[in-house]
FIKOLKE-371180 format. One record per residue (C-alpha): residue number from 0; residue in three letters; chain; x, y, z. Coordinates in steps of 0.05 Angstrom, whole numbers. Last residue first. Layout:
N
(NUM; "Ala"; "A"; (X; Y; Z)) ...
// end
This chain:
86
(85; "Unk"; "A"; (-1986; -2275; 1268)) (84; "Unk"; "A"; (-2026; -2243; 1219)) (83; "Unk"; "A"; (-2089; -2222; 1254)) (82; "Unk"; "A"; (-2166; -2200; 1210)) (81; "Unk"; "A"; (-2222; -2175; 1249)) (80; "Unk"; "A"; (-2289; -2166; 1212)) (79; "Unk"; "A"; (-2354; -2122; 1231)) (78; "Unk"; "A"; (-2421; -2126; 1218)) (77; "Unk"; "A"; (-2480; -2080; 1210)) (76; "Unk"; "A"; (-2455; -2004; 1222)) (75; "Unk"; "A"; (-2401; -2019; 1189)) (74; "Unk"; "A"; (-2330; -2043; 1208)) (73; "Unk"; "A"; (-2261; -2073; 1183)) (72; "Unk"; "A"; (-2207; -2080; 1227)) (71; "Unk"; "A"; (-2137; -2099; 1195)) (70; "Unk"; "A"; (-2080; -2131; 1250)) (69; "Unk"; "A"; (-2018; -2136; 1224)) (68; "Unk"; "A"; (-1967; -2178; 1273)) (67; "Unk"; "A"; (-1935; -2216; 1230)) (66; "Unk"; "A"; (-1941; -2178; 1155)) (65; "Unk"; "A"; (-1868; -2156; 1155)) (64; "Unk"; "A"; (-1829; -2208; 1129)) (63; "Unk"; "A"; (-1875; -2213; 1064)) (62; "Unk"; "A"; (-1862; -2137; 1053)) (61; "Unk"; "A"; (-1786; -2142; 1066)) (60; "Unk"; "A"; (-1794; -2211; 1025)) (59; "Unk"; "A"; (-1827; -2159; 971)) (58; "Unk"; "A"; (-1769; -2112; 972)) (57; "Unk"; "A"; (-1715; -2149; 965)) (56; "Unk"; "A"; (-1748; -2179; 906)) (55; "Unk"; "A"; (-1756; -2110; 872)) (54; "Unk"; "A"; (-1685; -2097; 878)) (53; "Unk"; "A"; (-1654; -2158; 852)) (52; "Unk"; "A"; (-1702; -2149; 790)) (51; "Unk"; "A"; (-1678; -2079; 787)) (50; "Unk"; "A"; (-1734; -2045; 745)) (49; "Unk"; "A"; (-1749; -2014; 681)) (48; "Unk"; "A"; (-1820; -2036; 675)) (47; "Unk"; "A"; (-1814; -2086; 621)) (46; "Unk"; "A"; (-1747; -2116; 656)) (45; "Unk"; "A"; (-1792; -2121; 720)) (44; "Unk"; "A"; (-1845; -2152; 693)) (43; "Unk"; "A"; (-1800; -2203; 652)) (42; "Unk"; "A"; (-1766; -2216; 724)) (41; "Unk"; "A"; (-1826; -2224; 761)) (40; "Unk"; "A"; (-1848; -2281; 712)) (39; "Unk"; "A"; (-1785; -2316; 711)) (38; "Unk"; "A"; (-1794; -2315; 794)) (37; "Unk"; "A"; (-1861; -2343; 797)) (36; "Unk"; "A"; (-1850; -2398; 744)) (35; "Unk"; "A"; (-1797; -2411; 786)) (34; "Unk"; "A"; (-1827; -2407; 842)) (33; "Unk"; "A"; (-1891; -2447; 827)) (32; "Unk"; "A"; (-1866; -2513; 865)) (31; "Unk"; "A"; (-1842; -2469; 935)) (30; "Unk"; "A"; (-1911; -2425; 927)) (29; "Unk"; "A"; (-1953; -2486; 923)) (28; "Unk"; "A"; (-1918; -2511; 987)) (27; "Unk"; "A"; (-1908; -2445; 1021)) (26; "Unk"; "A"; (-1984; -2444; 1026)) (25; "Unk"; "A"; (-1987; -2490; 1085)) (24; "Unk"; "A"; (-1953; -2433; 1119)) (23; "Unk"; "A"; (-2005; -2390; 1119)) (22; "Unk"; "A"; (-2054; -2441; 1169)) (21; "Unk"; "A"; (-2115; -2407; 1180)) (20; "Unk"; "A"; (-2151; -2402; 1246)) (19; "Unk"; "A"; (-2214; -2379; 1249)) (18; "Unk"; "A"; (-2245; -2344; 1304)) (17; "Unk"; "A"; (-2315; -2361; 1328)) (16; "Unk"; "A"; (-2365; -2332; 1282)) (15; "Unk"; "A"; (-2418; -2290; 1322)) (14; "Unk"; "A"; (-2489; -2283; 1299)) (13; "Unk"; "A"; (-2546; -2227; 1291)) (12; "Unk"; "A"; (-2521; -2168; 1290)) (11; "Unk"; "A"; (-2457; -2194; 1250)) (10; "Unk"; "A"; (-2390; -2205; 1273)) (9; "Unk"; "A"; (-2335; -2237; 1235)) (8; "Unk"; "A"; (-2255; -2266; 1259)) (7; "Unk"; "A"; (-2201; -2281; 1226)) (6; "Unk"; "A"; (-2140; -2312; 1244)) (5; "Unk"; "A"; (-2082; -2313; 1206)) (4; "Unk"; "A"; (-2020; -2365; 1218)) (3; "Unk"; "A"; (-1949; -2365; 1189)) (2; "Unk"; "A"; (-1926; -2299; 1170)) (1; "Unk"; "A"; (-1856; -2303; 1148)) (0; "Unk"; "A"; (-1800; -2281; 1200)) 
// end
């Protein structure tokens, strides 16, 4: 399953965001016109490096497909930031 919403979320000492939600899947329409642009692209890079273009495909939708559910906390001792692929 592709990631479809992100939420993220910033604290500061001295004000509160409320979450925002952000809509991933409206980017599949850019990414659906671009992708063949996108995919001759990753094929010269992958023929320049020496590498299976079937391969290396695979293995970015594996990366794509695994993002729901990644949560990445960021802190300092000022602020903090919450970022959730869902």
């Amino acid at each position: 399953m592709t990631p479809n919403i992100a939420i993220v979320q910033i604290e500061a000492p001295r004000w509160r965001t409320p979450p925002l939600w952000l809509p991933l899947f409206l980017l599949w329409i850019p990414a659906l016109l671009l992708a063949p642009v996108i995919l001759l692209v990753m094929f010269g890079v992958c023929v320049a490096g020496r590498v299976n273009p079937g391969r290396a495909i695979a293995t970015f939708w594996a990366i794509l497909c695994g993002l729901p559910g990644t949560r990445v906390h960021v802190t300092t001792h000022e602020s903090k930031v919450l970022v959730r692929i869902l």
